[in-house]
C-alpha positions in Angstrom: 25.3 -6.8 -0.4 24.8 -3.8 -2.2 22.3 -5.4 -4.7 20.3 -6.8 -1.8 19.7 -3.9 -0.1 19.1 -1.7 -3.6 16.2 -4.4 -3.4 14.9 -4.2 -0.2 15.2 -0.5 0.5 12.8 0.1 -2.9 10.5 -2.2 -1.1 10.6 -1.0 2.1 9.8 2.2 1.6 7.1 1.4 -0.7 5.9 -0.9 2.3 6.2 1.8 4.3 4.2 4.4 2.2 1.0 1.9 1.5 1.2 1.9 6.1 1.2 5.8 5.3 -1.0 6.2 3.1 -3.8 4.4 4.6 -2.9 5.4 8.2 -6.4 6.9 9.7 -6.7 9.6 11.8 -9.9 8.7 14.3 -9.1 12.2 15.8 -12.5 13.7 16.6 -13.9 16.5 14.2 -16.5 19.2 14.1 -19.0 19.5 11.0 -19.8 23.2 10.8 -22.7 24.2 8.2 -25.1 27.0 7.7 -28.4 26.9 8.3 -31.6 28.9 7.3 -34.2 29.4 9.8 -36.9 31.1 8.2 -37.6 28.7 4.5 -36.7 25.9 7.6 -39.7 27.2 9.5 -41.5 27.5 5.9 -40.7 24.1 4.8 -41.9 22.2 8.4 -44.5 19.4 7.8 -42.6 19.0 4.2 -41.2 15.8 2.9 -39.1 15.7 -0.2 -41.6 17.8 -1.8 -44.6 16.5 -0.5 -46.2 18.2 2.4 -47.7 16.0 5.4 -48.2 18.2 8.0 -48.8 17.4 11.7 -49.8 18.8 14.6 -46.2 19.9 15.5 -45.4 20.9 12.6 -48.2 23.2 12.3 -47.4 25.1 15.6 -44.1 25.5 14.5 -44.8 27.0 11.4 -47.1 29.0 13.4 -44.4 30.5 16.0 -43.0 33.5 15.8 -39.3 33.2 14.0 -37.5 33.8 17.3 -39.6 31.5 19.2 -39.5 29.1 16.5 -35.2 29.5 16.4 -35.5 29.1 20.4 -37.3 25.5 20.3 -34.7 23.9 17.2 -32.0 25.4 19.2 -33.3 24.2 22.8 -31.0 26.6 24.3 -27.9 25.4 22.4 -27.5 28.7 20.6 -24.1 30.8 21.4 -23.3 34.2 20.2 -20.3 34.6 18.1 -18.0 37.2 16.7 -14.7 38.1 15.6 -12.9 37.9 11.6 -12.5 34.3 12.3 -15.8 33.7 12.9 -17.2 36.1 9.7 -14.8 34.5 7.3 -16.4 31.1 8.3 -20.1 32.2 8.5 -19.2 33.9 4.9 -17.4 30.4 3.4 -20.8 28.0 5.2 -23.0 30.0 3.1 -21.3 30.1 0.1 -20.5 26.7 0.5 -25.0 25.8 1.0 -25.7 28.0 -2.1 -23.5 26.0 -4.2 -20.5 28.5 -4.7 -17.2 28.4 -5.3 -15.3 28.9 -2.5 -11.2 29.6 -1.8 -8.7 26.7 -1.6 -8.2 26.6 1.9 -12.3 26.4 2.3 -12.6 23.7 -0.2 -9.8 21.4 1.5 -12.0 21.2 4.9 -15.0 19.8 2.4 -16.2 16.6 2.5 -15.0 13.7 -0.2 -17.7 12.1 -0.7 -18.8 11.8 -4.7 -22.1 13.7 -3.8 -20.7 15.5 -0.3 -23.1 17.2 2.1 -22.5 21.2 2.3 -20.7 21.1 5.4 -17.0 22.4 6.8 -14.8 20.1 8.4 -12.6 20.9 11.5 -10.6 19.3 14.0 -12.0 19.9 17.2 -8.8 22.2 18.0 -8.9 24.1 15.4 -9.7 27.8 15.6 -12.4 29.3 15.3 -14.3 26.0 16.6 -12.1 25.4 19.8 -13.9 28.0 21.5 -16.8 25.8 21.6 -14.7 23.0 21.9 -16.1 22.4 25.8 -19.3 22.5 24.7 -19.0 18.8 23.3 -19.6 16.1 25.9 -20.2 13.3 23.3 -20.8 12.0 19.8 -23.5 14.2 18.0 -23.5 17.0 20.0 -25.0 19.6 18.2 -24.8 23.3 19.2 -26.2 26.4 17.2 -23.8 29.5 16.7 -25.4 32.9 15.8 -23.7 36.3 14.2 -25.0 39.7 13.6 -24.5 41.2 9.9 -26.0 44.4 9.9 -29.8 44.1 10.6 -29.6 39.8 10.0 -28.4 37.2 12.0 -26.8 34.7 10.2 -27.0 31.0 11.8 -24.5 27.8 11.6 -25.3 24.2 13.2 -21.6 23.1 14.4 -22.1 18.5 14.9 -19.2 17.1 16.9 -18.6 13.8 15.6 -15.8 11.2 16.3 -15.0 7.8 14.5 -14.5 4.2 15.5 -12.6 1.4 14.1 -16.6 -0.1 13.2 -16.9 2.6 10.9 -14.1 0.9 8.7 -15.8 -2.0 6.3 -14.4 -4.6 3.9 -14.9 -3.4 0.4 -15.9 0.0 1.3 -13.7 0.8 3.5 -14.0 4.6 5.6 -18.4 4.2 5.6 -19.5 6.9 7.6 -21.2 9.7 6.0 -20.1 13.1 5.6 -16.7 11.5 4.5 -14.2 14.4 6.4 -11.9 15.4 3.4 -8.9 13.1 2.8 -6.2 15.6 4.1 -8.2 15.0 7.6 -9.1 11.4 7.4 -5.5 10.8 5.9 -3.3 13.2 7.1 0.2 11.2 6.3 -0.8 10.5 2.7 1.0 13.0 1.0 4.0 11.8 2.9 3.7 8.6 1.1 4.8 9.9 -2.7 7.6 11.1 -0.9 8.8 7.7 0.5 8.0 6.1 -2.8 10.1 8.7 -4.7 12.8 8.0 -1.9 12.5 4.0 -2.8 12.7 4.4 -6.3 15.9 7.0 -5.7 17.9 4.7 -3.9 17.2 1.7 -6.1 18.3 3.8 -9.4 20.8 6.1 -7.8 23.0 3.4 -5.2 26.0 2.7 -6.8 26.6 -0.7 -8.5 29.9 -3.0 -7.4 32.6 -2.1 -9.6 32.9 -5.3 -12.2 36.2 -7.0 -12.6 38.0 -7.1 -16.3 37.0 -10.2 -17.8 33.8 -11.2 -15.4 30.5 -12.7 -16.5 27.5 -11.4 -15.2 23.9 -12.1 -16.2 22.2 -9.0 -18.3 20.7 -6.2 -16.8 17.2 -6.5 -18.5 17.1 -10.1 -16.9 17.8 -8.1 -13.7 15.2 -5.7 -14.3 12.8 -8.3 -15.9 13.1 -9.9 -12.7 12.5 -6.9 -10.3 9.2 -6.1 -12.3 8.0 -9.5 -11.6 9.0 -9.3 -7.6 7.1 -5.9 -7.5 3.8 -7.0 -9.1 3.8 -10.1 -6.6 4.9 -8.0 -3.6 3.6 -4.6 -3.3 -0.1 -5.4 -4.3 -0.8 -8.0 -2.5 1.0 -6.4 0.5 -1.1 -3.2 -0.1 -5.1 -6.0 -0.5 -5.7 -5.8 2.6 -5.5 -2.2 3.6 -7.1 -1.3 0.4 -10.5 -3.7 0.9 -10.1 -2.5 4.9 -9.4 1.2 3.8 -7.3 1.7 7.0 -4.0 0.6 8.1 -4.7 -0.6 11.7 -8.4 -1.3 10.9 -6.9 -3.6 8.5 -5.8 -6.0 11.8 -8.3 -5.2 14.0 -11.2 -5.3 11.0 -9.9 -7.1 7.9 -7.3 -9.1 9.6 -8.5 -12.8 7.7 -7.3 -10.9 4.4 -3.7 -11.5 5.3 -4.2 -15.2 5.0 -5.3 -14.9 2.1 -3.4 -12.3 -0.1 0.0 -12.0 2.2 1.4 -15.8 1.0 1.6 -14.6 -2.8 3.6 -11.3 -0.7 6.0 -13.9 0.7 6.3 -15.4 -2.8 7.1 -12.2 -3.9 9.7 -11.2 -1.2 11.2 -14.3 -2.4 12.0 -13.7 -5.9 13.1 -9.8 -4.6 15.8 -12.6 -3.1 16.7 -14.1 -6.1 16.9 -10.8 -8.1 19.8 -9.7 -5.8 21.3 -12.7 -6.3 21.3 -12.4 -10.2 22.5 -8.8 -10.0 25.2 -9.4 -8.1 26.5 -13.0 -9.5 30.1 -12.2 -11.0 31.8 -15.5 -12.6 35.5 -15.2 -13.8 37.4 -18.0 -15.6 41.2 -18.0 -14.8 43.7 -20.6 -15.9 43.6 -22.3 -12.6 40.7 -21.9 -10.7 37.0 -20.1 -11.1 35.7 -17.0 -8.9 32.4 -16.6 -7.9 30.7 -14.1 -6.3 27.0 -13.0 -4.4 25.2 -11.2 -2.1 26.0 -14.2 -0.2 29.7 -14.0 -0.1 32.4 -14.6 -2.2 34.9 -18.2 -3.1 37.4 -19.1 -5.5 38.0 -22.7 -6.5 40.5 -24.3 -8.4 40.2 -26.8 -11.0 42.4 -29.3 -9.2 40.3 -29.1 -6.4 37.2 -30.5 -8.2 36.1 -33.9 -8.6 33.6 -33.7 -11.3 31.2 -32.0 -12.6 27.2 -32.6 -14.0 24.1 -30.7 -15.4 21.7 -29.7 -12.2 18.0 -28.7 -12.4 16.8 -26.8 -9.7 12.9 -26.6 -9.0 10.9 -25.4 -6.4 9.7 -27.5 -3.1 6.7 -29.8 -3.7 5.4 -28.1 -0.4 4.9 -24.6 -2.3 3.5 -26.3 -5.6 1.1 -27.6 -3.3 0.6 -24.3 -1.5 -0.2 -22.5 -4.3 -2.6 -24.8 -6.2 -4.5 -24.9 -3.0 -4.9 -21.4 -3.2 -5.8 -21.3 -6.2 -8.8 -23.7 -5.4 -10.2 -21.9 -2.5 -10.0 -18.9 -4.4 -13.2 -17.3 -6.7 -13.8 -15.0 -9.7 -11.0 -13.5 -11.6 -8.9 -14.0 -8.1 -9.1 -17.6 -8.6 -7.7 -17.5 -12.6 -4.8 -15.9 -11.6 -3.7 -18.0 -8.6 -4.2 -20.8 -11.0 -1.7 -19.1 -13.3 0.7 -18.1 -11.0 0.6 -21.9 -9.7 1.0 -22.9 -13.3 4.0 -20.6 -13.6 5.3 -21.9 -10.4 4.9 -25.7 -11.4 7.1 -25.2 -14.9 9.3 -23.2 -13.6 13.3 -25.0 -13.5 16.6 -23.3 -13.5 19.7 -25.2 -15.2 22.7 -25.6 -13.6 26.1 -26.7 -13.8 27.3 -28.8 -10.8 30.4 -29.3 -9.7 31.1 -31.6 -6.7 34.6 -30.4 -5.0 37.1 -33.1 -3.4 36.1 -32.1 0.0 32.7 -32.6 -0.3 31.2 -29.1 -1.0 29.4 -28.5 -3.8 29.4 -25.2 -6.3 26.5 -24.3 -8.8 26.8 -22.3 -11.3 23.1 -21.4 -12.6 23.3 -20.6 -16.7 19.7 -20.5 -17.4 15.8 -18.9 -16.1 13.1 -20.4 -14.6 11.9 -20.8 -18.0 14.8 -22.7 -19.6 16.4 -20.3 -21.5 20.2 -19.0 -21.6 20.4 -16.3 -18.8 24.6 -16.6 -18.7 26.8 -15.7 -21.8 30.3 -17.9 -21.9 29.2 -21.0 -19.9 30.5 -22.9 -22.5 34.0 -21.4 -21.4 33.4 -22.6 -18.2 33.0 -26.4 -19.8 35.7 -25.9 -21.8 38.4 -24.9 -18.6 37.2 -27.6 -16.8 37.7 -30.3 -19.7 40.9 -28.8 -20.5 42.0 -28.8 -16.9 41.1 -32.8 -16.3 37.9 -32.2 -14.2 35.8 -35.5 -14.9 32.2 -34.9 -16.7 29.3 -36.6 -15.8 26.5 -37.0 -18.2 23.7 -37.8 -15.7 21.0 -34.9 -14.8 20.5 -34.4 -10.9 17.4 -32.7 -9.5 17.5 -30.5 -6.6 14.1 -29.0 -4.7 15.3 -25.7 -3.7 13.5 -22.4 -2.4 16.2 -20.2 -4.2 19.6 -20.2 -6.3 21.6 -21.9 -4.5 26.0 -20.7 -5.3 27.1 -23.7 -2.5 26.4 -26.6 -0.2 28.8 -28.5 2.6 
């Protein structure tokens, strides 16, 4: 079982950091930014560049600058002091002028590819949960002034929270100011960790000690074969949060993706199941009997016990033929040529088998070649050989068997 789980805990925990990594916090925030009275005042009646002025807009330019502060703020404006407070009114403004500012600053800033000049916080972050009560609901706005020296300095604090709406398909997260993605995010970097952990375990779990003597398939067939289960697992497990660009809005939003990406993920689970069984399929040829051994268990049978033995082909169901060229139909674009090569792949693919029908009924299969007909299994022809030499009878006729994966018995 070793194998098996070496399979399944790589892709659980890369499962489990895609769920991280696009796990959104809807946690409500608080977009702090500085703001300039006096070129406001100047620029009223102005529109990107262009000035069309109005009657309001001339009696505001027209008011005194702390009358004109007293009707933007409409008696929203709180007086604020302390280091906490000065480092932030200090960052805000270097943050509007276009600044650098310190690390920790340019974390809270938003992601967006042209971002607004505003500070994020979570409402319960200090300095901004001393205000905190003075948010009812979404978009309240209040004004926080500070005294430097003769100036008051001025900051417009926006308390905003999110909804699953806000989540779209192909755009994902769609409100603007984006919060940074340490905010929006907050379990992302958790998510190298778990792939790290994945890719540990499958590397680094220690591998069943072979027997003297046994035949196993190679182990670039075995990691040929794990490639190929991660490219049809993790992706198309990972579409739909992606396109959704959260993890719950993914059900609740983008849930008719899964219909339509997460069948190629069960495909891909599958053959995760068939690469365990190739990494841990031991053969050894005694003088009496053959040993075989799996993820699935282990048996011995000997040669007087068998009644004969013929050439198998195994292929996959009809059913998932027919599954996957119907996706491969429905599908569009670029998405639609490679369901229609996967389908191909799916529709040629046989694995070669030797049969061997025991006295009691059961069956054994020993499976010597890939999907795509070539030798996977060094010293089969020993295995003929014993057989012939031990009297098993040899059947020359080909038997067909629709199977979802390597079978090792039957009966």
């Amino acid at each position: 079982m070793i194998e098996l789980w070496r399979r399944l805990s790589l892709l659980i925990c890369l499962f489990g950091a895609v769920l991280l990594a696009f796990a959104a916090s809807l946690s409500p925030v608080v977009l702090v930014e500085h703001i300039d009275f006096t070129r406001n005042q100047e620029r009223e009646g102005s529109y990107m560049g262009l000035r069309i002025p109005s009657e309001e807009a001339v009696r505001l330019r027209s008011l005194p600058s702390d009358a004109y502060i007293a009707a933007k703020t409409k008696g929203k404006l709180i007086t604020v002091d302390g280091p906490h407070w000065a480092e932030l009114f200090g960052a805000a403004t270097d943050v509007a002028k276009g600044k650098a500012v310190a690390e920790r600053w340019a974390q809270r800033l938003p992601s967006d590819p042209y971002p607004a000049k505003v500070i994020f916080f979570r409402s319960d972050e200090p300095p901004v949960a001393e205000i905190s009560k003075q948010f009812l609901k979404n978009h309240d706005t209040v004004f926080l002034a500070r005294a430097e020296g003769q100036l008051t300095q001025y900051l417009r604090a926006e308390y905003r929270f999110y909804h699953d709406e806000d989540f779209h398909l192909g755009s994902g997260f769609a409100s603007r100011p984006t919060p940074p993605t340490s905010m929006l995010f907050p379990y992302r970097h958790y998510s190298l960790w778990l792939v790290l952990c994945g890719f540990l375990l499958y590397v680094f779990l220690p591998s069943r000690q072979t027997k003297p003597g046994a035949i196993r398939y190679p182990r670039w067939r075995m990691a040929l074969g794990d490639f190929a289960a991660l490219l049809l697992s993790v992706p198309f497990f990972a579409f739909p949060f992606f396109i959704t660009g959260g993890t719950l809005q993914a059900f609740t939003q983008g849930w008719p993706l899964f219909f339509f990406f997460w069948p190629v993920l069960f495909l891909g689970v599958w053959l995760w199941f068939i690469s365990a069984w190739f990494a841990s399929f031991t053969l050894i040829i005694g003088q009496d009997r053959i040993s075989l051994s799996t993820y699935k268990g282990e048996g011995e049978y000997l040669y007087r016990d068998m009644a004969y033995f013929q050439p198998v082909v195994f292929k996959p169901p009809k059913w998932l033929i027919v599954a996957s060229w119907l996706a491969a139909l429905t599908g569009k674009g670029s998405a639609q040529i490679g369901a229609a090569g996967r389908a191909m792949i799916l529709s040629s693919s046989a694995w070669s088998s030797i049969g061997i029908k025991m006295r009691d009924g059961s069956e054994v299969f020993i499976n010597v070649t890939d999907q795509m007909g070539s030798n996977a299994l060094a010293g089969f022809d020993t295995i003929l050989k014993k057989m012939r030499d031990n009297g098993v009878e040899e059947k020359d006729e080909v038997r067909q068997i629709r199977s979802m994966g390597l079978e090792t018995m039957r009966g």
